[in-house]
N, C-alpha and C positions, 0 to 999 in steps of 0.2 A: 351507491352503485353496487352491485352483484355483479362478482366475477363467477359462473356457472360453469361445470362439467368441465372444470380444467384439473389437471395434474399438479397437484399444489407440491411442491416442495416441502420437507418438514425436518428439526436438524438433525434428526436421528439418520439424515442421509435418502431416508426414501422418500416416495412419491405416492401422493394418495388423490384419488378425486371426490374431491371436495369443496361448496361453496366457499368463497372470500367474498367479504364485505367492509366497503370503503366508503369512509366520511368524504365525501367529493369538497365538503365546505372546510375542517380541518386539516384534511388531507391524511388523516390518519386509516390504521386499521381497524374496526368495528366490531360490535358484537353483532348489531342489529342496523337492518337499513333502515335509513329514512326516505332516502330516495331509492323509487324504486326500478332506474333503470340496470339492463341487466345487459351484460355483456357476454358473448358465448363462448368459451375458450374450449369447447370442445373440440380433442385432439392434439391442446397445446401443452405445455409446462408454463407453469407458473412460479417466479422464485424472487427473492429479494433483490433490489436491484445493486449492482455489486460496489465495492468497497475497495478501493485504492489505498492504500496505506504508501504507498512509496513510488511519488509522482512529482518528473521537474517538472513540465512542461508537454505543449501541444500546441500543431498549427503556429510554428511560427516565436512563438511565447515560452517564455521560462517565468518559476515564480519570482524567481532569482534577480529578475531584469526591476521588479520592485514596482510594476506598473498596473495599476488595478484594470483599466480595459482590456489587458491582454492577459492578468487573470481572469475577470468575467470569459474570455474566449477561449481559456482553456474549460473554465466549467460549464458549458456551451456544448463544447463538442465530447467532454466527458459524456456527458447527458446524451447526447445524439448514439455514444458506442454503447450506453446501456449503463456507465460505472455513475450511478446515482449522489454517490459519496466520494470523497478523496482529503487527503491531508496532503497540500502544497509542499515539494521539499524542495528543503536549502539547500545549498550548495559552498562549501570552505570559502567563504571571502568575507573582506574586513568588515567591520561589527558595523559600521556605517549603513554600507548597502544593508544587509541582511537586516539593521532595525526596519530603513525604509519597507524595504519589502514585506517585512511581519508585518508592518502596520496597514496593508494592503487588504487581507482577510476581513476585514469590518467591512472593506467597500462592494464587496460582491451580493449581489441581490440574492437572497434564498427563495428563490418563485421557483414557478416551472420553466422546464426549459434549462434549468442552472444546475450544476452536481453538488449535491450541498456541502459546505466546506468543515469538515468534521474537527479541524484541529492544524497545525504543523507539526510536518516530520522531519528534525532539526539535525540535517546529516554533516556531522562535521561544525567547526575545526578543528575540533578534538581526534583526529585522527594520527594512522602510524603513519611517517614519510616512508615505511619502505613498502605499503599496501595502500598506498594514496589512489591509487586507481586513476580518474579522472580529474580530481579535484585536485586543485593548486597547490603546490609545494610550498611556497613561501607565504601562504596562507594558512598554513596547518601551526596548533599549537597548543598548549597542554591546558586539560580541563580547568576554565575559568568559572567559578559559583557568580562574582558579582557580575562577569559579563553573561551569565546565562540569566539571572534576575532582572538585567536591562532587558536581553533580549523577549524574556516573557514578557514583562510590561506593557514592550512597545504592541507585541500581539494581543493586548486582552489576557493573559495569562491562558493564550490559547494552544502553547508547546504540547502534544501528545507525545510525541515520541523524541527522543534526542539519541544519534547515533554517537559513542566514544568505543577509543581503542584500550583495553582496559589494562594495559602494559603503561600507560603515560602516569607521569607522576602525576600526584596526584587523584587520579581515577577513583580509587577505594572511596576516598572521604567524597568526592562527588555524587558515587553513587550511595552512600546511602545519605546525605543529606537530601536527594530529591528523587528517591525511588518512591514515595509515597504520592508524590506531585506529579510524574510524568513517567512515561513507561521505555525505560533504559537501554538501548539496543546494544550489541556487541559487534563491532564492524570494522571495518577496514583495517585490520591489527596483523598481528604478530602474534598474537598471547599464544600460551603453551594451555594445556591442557588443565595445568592447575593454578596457571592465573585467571583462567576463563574461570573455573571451578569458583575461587573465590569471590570475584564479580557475580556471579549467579548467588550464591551465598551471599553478599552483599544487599541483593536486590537488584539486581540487573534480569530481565524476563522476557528476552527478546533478541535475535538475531538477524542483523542485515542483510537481506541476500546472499542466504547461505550458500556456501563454496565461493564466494565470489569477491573478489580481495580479502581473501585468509589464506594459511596455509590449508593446505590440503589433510584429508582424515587419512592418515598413516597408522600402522598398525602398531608402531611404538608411539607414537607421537601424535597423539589424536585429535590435540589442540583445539580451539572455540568448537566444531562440527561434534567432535565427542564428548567434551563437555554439557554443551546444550542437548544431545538426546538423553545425555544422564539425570538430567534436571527438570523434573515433573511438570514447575513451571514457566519453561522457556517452551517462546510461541517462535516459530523460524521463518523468516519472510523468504521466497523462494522466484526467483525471473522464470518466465515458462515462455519466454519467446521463439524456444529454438533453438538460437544461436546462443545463449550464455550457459547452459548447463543440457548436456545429451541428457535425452529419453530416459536409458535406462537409469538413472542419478536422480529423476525426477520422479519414478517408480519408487525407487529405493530409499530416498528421503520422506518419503512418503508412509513406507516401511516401519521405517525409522523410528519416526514421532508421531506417527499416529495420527488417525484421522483430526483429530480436537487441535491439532497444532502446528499446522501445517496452512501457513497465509500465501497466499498468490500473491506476486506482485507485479506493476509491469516497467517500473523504473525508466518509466516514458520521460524524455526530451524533447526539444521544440519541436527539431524533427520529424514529429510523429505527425502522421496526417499530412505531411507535405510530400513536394516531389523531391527527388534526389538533388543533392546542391551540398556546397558547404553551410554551415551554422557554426552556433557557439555553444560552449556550455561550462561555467565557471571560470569563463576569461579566456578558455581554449578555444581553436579550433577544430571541430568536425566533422567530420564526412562520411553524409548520407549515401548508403547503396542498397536501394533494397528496404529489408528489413535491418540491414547494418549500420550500425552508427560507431564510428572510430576516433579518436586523435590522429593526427599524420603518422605518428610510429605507430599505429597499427592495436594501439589499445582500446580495447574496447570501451565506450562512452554511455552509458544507460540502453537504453533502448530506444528504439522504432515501433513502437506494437503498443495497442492500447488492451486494457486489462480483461476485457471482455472476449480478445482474442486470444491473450494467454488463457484462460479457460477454455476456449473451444479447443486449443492445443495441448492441454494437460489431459484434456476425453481421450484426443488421438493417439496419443500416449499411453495409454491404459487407464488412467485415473479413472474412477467410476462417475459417471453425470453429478451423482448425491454428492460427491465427495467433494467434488473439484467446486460444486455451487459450495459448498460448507467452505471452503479453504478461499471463495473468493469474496464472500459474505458475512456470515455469521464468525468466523474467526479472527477477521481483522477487525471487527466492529469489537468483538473481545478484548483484541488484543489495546486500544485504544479506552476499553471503557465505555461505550457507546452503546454495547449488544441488545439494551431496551430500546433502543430508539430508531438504530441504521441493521440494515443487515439481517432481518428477521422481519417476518410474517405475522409476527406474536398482536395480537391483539392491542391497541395504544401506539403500537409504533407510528415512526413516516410509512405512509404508502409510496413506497418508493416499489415499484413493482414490474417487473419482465415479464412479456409471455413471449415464448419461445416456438416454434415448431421442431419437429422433428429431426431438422436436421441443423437445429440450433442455431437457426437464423432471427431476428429481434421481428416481432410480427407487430408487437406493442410496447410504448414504455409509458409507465403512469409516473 
């Protein structure tokens, strides 16, 4: 198939029109057609379909619950909002559940129709109890190597990413025994600005939901947030739902670290996709309003908003169209290791592919 007269996206951020040609029987992207149907996207944009790196759940489901049919239905309706790719995340709870559920990922169909499962993003329980956020307290506990070698296992050896707080003992020797094998995030912590520093140093290249269970970037005390823009190659996952971090902070992190390093995330929960009610999430309760998702005190609990929305919301925001495709695409497929295959237009890749119209509505998904 020929994608004709459309607005291709390209990662240098801009927009070019230019033919795409897709293997319909591989499902890849082409040099040359064999077939020669031709689709017209004149008038549209054309971009990679996007990349979830930091996803509990949808409709209902968590990956957390360790059930493959209600994983299938979360990469169902991933698919439906456009996010073509996603890495299932965990959630702090005992090694038990969490194998069940890694061992879930092998059962999800890669067809059409499904958001292909890139990998897990392994959040917790190596977290701080005093930036635990959502995730259970008496679940939380310091970096285990042979419990994370179980837990790879039970996945395929399929961990991308593992969230620690890099203040717990142990942390240092974790991260560099498996910064070559998985890609080490900095999250829910405490750390000061020069234990971030040495985690980064260590091999650590990667920030959870920046601003969001850390301390805050202070002018004496600049902690994980100032650490990682110092550090060439930390990539910073960032919530653009709205409600977890204002407009101007989403500009300004942007600023920050630069186009190349700046991932969208949507830290979606079951929540998402459904009507307002209570739910759960890592043993807690709840409660949907809205775009809001909380615990009963009032803390905030992932999100309601899928990832394809946070992009339309980071445009609104100022973010440039190029930029915010780049930060929901090609950057998290980076950040994973992936960027040949998810997340790019490149020639060989999945045709995993959006057209868009004008005002950023989904017209197409391949």
């Amino acid at each position: 198939m020929i994608i004709k007269n459309g607005l291709v996206w390209e990662e240098s951020g801009s927009f070019r029109k230019k033919e795409l040609v897709v293997d319909t029987t591989t499902h890849r992207i082409a040099e040359t057609a064999e077939d020669d149907t031709v689709f017209d996207a004149e008038g549209l944009y054309v971009i990679p379909g996007l990349v979830d790196v930091h996803i509990h759940g949808a409709r209902g489901h968590d990956f957390s619950d360790g059930n493959s049919k209600g994983l299938a239905e979360i990469a169902q309706y991933l698919h439906s909002c456009g996010v073509t790719s996603f890495c299932p995340t965990s959630m702090t709870l005992p090694e038990e559940q969490l194998t069940a559920a890694f061992a879930t990922i092998n059962d999800v169909p890669d067809a059409a129709g499904y958001a292909h499962i890139a990998g897990i993003h392994m959040e917790g329980p190596y977290l701080s109890p005093e930036k635990k956020g959502a995730q259970k307290a008496s679940y939380l506990h310091a970096p285990d190597a042979a419990m994370f070698r179980r837990l790879s296992a039970a996945s395929g050896n399929k961990i991308r990413i593992i969230t620690i707080a890099p203040e717990l003992p142990g942390s240092d020797a974790f991260i560099r025994e498996f910064k070559d094998t998985v890609a080490i995030s900095l999250g829910h912590s405490t750390a000061s600005y020069e234990i971030a520093e040495n985690a980064f140093a260590a091999g650590a290249n990667h920030v959870t939901h920046l601003f969001n269970a850390m301390p805050p970037l202070h002018h004496r005390d600049p902690g994980i947030i100032g650490a990682a823009a110092d550090c060439p190659h930390a990539m910073a996952e960032i919530i653009c739902d709205g409600i977890h971090i204002h407009p101007s902070v989403i500009r300004n992190a942007f600023r920050m670290f630069g186009n190349d390093r700046m991932i969208l995330i949507s830290d979606a929960m079951r929540a998402t996709g459904m009507e307002d009610s209570e739910y759960e999430l890592g043993g807690q309760p709840v409660i949907k309003k809205g775009r809001l998702a909380t615990l009963k005190d009032g803390t905030i609990a992932g999100s309601a908003t899928n990832l394809f929305d946070c992009m339309k919301n980071a445009v609104q925001f100022g973010i440039p169209l190029g930029v915010a495709v780049k930060a929901a695409t090609c950057n998290p497929a980076k950040s994973i290791e992936c960027s040949q295959e998810i997340g790019t237009l490149a020639v060989g890749a999945r045709a995993d592919i959006l057209l868009l119209d004008q005002d950023l509505n989904i017209v197409k998904i391949l």
